[in-house]
RODO-2510 file (C-alpha; in nm, 4 decimals, decimal comma):
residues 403
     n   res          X          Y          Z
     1     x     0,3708     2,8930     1,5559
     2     x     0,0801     2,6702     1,5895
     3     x    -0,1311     2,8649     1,3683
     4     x     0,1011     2,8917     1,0795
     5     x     0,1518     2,4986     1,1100
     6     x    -0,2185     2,4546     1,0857
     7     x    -0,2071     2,7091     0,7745
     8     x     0,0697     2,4933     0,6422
     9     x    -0,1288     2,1541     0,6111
    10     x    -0,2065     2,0670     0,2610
    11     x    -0,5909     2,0428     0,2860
    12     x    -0,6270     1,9067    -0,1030
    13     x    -0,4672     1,5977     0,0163
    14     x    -0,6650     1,5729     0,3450
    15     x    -0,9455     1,6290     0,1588
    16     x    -0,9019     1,3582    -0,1123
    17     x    -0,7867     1,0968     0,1060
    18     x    -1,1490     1,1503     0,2956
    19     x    -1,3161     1,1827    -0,0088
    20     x    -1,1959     0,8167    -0,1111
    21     x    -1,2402     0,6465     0,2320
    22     x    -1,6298     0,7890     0,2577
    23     x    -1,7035     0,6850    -0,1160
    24     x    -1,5168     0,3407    -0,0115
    25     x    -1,7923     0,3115     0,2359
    26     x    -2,0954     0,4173     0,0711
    27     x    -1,9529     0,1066    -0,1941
    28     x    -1,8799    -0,1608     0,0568
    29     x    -2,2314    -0,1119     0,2094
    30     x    -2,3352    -0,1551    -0,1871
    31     x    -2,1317    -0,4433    -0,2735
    32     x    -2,1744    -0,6069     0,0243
    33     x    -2,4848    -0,5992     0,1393
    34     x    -2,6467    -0,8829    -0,0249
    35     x    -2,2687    -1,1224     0,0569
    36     x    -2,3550    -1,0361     0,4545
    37     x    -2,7012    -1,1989     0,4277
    38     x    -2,6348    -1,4984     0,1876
    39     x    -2,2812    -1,6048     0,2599
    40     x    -2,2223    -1,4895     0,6336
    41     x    -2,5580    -1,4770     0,7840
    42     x    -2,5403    -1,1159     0,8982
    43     x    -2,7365    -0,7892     0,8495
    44     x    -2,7260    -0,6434     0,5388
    45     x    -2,4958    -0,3376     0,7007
    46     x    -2,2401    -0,5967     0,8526
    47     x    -1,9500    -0,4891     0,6867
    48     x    -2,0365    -0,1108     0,6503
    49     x    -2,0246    -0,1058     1,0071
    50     x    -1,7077    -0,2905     1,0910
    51     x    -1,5739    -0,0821     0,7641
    52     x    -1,7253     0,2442     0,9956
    53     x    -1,5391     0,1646     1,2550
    54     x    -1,2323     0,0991     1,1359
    55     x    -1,2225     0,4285     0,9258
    56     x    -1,3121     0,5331     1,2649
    57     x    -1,0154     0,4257     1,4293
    58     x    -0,7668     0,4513     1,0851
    59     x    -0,8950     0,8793     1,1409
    60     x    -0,7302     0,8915     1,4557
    61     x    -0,3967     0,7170     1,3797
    62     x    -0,4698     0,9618     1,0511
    63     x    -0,4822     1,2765     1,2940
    64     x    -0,1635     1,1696     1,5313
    65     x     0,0627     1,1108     1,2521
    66     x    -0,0372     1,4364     1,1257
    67     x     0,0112     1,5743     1,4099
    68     x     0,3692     1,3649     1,5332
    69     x     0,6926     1,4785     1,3677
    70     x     0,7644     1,2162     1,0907
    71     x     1,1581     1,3074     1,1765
    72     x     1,1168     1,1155     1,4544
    73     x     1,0619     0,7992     1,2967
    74     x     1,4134     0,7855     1,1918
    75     x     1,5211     0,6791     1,5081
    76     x     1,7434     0,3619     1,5363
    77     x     1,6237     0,2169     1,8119
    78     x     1,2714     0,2777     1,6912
    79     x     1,3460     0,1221     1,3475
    80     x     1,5039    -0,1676     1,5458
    81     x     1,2145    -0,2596     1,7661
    82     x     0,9536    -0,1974     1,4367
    83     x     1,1766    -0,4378     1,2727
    84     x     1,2048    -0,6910     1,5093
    85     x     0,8938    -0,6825     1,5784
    86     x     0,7511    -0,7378     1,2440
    87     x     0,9779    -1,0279     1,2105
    88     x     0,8485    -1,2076     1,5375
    89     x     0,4583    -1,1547     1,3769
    90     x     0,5128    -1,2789     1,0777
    91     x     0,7110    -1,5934     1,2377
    92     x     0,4391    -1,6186     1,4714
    93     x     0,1822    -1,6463     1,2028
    94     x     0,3352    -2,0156     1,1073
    95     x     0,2633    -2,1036     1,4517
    96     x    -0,0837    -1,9670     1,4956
    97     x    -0,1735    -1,8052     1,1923
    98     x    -0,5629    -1,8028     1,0586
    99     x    -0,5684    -1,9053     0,7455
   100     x    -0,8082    -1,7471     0,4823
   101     x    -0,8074    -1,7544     0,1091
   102     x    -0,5726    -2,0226     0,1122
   103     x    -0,2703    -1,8038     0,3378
   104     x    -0,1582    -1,8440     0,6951
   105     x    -0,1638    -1,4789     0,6894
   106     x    -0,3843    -1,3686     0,9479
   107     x    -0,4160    -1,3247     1,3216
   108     x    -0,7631    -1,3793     1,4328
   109     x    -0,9186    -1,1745     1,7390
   110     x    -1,2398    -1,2759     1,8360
   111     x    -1,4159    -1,1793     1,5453
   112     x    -1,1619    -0,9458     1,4010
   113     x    -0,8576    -1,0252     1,2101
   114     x    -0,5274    -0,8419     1,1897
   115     x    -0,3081    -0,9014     0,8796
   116     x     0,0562    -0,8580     0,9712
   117     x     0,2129    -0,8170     0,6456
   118     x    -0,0029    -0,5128     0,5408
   119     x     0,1773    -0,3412     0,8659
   120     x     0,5120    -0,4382     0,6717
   121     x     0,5027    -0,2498     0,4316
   122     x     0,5005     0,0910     0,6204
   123     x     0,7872    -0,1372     0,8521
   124     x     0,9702    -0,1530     0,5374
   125     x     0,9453     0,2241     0,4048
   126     x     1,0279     0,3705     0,7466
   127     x     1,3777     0,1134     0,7800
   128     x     1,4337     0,1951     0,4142
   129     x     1,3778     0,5449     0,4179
   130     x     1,5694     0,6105     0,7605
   131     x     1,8755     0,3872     0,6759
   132     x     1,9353     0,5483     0,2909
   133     x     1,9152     0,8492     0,4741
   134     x     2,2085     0,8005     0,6737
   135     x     2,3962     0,6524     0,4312
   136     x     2,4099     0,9570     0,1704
   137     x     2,7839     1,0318     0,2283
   138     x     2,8308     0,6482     0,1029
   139     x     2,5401     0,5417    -0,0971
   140     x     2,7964     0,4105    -0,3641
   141     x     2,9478     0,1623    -0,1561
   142     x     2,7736    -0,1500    -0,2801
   143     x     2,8836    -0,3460     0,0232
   144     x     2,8396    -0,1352     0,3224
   145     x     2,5795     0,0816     0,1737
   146     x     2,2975    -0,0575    -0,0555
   147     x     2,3506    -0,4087     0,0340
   148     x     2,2445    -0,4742     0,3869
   149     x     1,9423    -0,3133     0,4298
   150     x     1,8237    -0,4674     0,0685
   151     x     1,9361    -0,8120     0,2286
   152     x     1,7314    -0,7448     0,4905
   153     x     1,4137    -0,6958     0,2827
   154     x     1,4766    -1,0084     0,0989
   155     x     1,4392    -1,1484     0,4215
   156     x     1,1234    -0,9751     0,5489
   157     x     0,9907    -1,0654     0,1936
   158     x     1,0409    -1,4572     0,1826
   159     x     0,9115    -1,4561     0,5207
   160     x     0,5564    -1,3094     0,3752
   161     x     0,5716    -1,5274     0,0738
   162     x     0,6121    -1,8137     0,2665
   163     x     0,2574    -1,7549     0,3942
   164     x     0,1933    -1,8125     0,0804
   165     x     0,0903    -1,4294     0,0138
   166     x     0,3039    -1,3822    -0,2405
   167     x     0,1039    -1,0888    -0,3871
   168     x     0,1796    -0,8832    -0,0543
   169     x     0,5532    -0,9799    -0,1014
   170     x     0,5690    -0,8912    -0,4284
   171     x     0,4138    -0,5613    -0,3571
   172     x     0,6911    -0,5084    -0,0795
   173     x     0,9871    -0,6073    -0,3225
   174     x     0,8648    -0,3124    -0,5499
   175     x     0,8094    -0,0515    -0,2878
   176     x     1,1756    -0,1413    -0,1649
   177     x     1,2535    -0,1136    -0,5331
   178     x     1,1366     0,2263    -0,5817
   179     x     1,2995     0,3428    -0,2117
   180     x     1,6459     0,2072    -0,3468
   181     x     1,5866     0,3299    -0,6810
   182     x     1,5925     0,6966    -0,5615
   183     x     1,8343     0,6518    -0,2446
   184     x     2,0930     0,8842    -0,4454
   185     x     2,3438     0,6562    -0,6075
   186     x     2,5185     0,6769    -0,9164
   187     x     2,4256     0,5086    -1,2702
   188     x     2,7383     0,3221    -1,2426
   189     x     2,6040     0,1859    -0,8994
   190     x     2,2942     0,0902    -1,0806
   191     x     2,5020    -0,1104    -1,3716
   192     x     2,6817    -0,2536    -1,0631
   193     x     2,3353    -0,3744    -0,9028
   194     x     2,1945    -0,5172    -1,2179
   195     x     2,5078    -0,7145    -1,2878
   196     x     2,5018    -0,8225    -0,9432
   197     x     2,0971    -0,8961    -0,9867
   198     x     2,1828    -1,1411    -1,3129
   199     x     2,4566    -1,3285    -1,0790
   200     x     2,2132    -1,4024    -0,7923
   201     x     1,9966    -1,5023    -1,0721
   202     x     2,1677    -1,7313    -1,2282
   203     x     2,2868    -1,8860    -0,8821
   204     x     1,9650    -1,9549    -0,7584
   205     x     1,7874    -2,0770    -1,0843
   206     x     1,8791    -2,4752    -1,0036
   207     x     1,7151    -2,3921    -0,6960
   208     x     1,4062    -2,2769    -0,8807
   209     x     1,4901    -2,5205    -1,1066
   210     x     1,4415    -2,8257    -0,8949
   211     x     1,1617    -2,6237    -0,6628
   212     x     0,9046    -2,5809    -0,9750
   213     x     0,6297    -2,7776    -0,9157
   214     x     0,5922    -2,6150    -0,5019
   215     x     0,6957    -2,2817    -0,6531
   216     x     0,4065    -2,2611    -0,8998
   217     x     0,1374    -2,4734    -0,7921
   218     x    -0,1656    -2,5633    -0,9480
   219     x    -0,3851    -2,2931    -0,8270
   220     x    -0,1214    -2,0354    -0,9009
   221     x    -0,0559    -2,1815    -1,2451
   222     x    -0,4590    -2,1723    -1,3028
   223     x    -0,4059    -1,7883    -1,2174
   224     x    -0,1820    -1,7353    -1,5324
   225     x    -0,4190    -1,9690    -1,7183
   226     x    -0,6893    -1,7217    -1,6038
   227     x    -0,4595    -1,3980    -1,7149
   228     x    -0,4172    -1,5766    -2,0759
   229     x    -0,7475    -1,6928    -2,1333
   230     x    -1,0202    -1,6791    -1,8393
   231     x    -1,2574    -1,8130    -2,1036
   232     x    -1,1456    -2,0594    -2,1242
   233     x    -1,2320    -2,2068    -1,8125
   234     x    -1,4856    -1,9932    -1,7409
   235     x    -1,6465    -2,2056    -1,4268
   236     x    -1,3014    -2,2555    -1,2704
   237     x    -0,9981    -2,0652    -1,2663
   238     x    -1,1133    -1,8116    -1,5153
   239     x    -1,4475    -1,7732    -1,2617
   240     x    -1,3432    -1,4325    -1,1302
   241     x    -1,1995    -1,2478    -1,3963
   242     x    -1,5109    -1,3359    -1,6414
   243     x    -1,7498    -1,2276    -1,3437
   244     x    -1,5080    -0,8784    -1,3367
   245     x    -1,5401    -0,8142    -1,7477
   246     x    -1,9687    -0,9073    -1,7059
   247     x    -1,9927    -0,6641    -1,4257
   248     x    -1,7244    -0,3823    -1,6052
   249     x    -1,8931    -0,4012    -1,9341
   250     x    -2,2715    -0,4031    -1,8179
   251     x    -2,2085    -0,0908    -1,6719
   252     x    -2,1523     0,1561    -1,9735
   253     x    -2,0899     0,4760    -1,9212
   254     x    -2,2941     0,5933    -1,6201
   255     x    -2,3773     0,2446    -1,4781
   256     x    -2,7188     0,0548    -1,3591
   257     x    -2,6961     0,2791    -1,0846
   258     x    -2,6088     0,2724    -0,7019
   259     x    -2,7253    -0,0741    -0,5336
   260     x    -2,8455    -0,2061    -0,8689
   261     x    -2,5515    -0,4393    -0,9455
   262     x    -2,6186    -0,8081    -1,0547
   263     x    -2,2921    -0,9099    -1,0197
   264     x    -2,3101    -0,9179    -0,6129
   265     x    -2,6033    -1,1616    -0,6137
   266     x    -2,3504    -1,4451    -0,6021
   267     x    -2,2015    -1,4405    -0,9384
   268     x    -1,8622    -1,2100    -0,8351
   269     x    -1,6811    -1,3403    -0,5499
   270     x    -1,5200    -1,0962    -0,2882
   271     x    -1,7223    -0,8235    -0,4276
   272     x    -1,6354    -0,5522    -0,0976
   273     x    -1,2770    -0,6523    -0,1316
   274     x    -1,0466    -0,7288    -0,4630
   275     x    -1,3350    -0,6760    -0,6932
   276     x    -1,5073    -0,3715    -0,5472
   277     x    -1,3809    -0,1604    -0,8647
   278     x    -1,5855    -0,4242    -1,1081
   279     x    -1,9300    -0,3247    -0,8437
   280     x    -1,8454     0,0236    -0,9122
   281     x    -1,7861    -0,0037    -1,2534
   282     x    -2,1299    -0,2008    -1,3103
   283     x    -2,3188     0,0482    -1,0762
   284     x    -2,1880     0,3756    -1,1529
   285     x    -2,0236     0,3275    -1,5141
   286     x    -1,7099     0,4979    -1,6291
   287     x    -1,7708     0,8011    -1,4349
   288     x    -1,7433     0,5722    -1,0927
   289     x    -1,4223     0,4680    -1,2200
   290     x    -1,2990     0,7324    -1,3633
   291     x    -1,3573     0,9460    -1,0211
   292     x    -1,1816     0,6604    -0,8033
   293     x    -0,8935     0,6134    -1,0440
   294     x    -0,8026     1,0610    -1,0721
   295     x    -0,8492     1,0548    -0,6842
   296     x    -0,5771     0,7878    -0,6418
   297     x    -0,3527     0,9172    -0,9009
   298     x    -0,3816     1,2917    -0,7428
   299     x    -0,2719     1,1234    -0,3762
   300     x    -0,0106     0,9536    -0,5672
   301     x     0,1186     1,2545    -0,7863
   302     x     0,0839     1,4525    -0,4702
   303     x     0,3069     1,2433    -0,2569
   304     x     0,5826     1,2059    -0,4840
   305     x     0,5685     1,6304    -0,5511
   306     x     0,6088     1,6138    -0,1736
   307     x     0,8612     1,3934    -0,2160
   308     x     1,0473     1,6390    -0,4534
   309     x     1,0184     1,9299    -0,2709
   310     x     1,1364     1,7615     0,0811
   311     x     1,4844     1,8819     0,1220
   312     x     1,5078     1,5934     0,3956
   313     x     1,6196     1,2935     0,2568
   314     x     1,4417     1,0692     0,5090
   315     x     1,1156     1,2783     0,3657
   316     x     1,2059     1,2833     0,0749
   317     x     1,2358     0,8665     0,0832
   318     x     0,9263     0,8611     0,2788
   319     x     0,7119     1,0136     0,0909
   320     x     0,8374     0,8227    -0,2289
   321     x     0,8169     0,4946    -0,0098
   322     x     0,4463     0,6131     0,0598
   323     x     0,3304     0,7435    -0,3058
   324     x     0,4947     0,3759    -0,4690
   325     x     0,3050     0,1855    -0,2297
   326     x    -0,0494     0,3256    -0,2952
   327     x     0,0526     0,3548    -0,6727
   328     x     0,1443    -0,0314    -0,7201
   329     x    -0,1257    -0,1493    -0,4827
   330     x    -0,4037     0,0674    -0,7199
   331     x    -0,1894    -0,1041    -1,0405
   332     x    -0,1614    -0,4437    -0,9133
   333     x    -0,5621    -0,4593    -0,8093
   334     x    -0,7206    -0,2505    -1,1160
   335     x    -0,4437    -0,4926    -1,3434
   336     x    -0,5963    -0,8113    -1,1809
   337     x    -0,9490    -0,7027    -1,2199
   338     x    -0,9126    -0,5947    -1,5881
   339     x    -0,6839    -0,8943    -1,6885
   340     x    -0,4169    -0,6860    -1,7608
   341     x    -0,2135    -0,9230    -1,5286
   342     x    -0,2743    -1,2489    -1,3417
   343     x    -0,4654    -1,2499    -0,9718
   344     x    -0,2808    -1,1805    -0,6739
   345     x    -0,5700    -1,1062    -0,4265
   346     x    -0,4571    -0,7213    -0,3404
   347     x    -0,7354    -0,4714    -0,2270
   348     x    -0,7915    -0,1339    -0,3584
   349     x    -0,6305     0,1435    -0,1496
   350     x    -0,8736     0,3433     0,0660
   351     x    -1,2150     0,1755    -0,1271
   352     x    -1,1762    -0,1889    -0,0478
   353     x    -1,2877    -0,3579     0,2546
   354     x    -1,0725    -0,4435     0,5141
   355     x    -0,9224    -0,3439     0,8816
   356     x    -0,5449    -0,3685     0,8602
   357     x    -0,5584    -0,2295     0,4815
   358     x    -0,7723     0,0906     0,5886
   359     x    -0,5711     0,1507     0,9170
   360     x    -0,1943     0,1028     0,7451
   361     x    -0,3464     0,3687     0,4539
   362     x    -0,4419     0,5845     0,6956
   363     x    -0,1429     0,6047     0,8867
   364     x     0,0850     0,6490     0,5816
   365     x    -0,1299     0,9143     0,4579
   366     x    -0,1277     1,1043     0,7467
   367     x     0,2448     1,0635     0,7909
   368     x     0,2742     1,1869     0,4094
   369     x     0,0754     1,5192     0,4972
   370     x     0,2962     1,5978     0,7848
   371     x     0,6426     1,5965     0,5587
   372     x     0,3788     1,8187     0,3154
   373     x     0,3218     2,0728     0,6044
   374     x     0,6896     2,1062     0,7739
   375     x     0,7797     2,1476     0,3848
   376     x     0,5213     2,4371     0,3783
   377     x     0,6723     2,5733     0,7224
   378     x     0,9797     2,5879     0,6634
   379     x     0,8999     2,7713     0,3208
   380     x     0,6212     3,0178     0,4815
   381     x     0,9304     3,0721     0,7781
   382     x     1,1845     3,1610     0,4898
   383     x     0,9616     3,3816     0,3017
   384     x     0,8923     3,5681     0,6144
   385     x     1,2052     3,6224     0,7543
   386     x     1,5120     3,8468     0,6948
   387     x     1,7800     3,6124     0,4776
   388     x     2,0373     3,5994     0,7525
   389     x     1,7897     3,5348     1,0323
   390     x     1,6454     3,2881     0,8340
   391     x     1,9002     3,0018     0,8938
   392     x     1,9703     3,0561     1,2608
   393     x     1,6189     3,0398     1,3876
   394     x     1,5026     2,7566     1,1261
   395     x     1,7739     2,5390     1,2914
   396     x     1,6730     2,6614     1,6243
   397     x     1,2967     2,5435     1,5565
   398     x     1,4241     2,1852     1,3998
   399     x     1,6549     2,1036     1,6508
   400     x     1,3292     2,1920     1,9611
   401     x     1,1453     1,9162     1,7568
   402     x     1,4239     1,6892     1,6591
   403     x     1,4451     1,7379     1,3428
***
């Protein structure tokens, strides 16, 4: 049994996932090296090290969700005490939250910092996932069967944005999106949800209406300024992106070459973190991009083939849950970056810097290639056995690992 599990793995998606954190290394060490001297005082292999470490750490969370039956994260009381206690973290963080880059959205450690709201997210796709699941025989039902748990994300959602990290909670809102998207309803459930969508709308806009001014603030409002026209204001709010399009451009098609970017010599802010794709860009050209970019999109195109051929629902949802997550978070940085839309401060999956990013990737991931190899099993087991075996002992072999 063991051994045709272990034949079962999809190794293509083990092995880009590890191809993308190990390149994500060899570039924070590059875009970072000169920021850990000037800006923080440190060694010039500060944050390749702490990066190390946690890819370290992310590898074996990576190996036990591989390893752990993803079935059993559809347990209630287990989706219960995930839930409640993401909620009591991300109260807590009004209380005594660290704040950095202008949101109360940390948790500081002695020198390390833990972000709750990048935990959320995989929160969020597990309840989402597991509670869709179970509601299959009544998806329809507006009230008893799409509503609550979409309430409940609302909820989990404001709470982030609060912070104010409103680009995490807008990245949440769309994963949830996607999860309720393909729970299984009907298109006249979905005319039913838009309608309902417009009414909340239009109930809440005097509430916007009369909340403007703290809604979109001035340095949020400088963001869209930035999106429009970062030329415009090149020194201030239109700093960043103008820095990104110096540092994209100057690197042509095969770049300056590794280590020889200008950019990180003061002139790009947060060059190991939201604008490590401009570094690698400037360094190692189109090529650098181009290989970053077809690695993401074959995890992504991977997880939602997973996804399709899950005849789980829970897997099914999880894996889609999974797949949109990386997807928008790739979107929403390489968007920002490029000035295809406005700032929001999101890191790029497996490449950027960053603890709580690299260890929540990590442990999706490896949950993702453990629906991939019971999906293998299970097809290996049929393929192998007589057809009216087949059923019996399948069953037999779920039910030993609650499945």
């Amino acid at each position: 049994m063991i051994k045709r599990m272990l034949k079962s793995y999809d190794y293509s998606l083990i092995f880009a996932v590890f191809l993308l954190c190990g390149f994500g290394l060899v570039m924070v060490y590059s875009s970072s090296m000169i920021t850990a001297v000037t800006r923080y005082g440190q060694n010039s292999s500060y944050f390749f090290d702490r990066q190390l470490m946690f890819l370290a750490l992310g590898t074996v969370i990576f190996l036990c969700a591989a390893l752990f039956p993803y079935k059993a994260f559809a347990n209630q009381k287990f989706q219960k005490f995930l839930l409640l206690i993401s909620v009591v973290a991300l109260f807590g963080l009004f209380v005594v939250g660290h704040v950095a880059g202008n949101a109360q959205s940390w948790f500081r450690v002695s020198n390390y910092g833990i972000q709750p709201g990048e935990f959320v997210k995989l929160t969020v796709i597990l309840y989402l996932s597991s509670v869709y699941a179970k509601k299959q025989s009544y998806i329809d039902n507006l009230g008893a069967g799409i509503a609550p748990p979409a309430i409940i994300t609302l909820f989990i959602c404001a709470l982030v944005a609060a912070q104010p990290d409103v680009g995490t909670a807008f990245i949440i809102a769309l994963i949830a999106l996607c999860i309720i998207l393909c729970s299984g309803f009907s298109g006249k459930t979905l005319l039913k949800l838009v309608l309902l969508a417009g009414i909340v709308l239009v109930l809440v806009s005097p509430l916007i209406y009369f909340n403007w001014d703290s809604i979109l603030t001035e340095g949020r409002m400088k963001r869209f300024e930035s999106y429009q026209n970062p030329f415009k204001d090149a020194g201030d709010s239109g700093f960043q992106v103008v820095n990104s399009y110096l540092a994209i451009g100057s690197g042509g098609l095969f770049g300056l070459g590794l280590g020889e970017s200008v950019q990180k010599y003061g002139y790009l802010p947060e060059t190991h973190t939201d604008f490590i794709m401009a570094i690698i860009a400037e360094e190692l050209g189109i090529f650098g991009v181009l290989f970053v970019v077809l690695l993401l999109s074959f995890i992504v195109l991977k997880g939602f083939y997973i996804a399709r051929k899950c005849d789980d629902p829970f897997g099914s949802l999880l894996a889609i849950g999974i797949s949109s997550m990386i997807a928008i978070q790739s979107f929403v940085n390489l968007g920002g970056i490029s000035g295809l839309i406005p700032l929001t401060g999101v890191t790029l999956p497996f490449i950027s810097y960053g603890g709580s990013s690299l260890i929540l990737l990590m442990a999706s991931a490896g949950i993702l290639v453990n629906i991939s190899m019971f999906n293998e099993y299970f097809d290996r087991f049929k393929r192998k056995q007589p057809v009216n075996t087949t059923k019996a002992k399948e069953n037999q072999y779920k039910k030993s690992i609650n499945f």
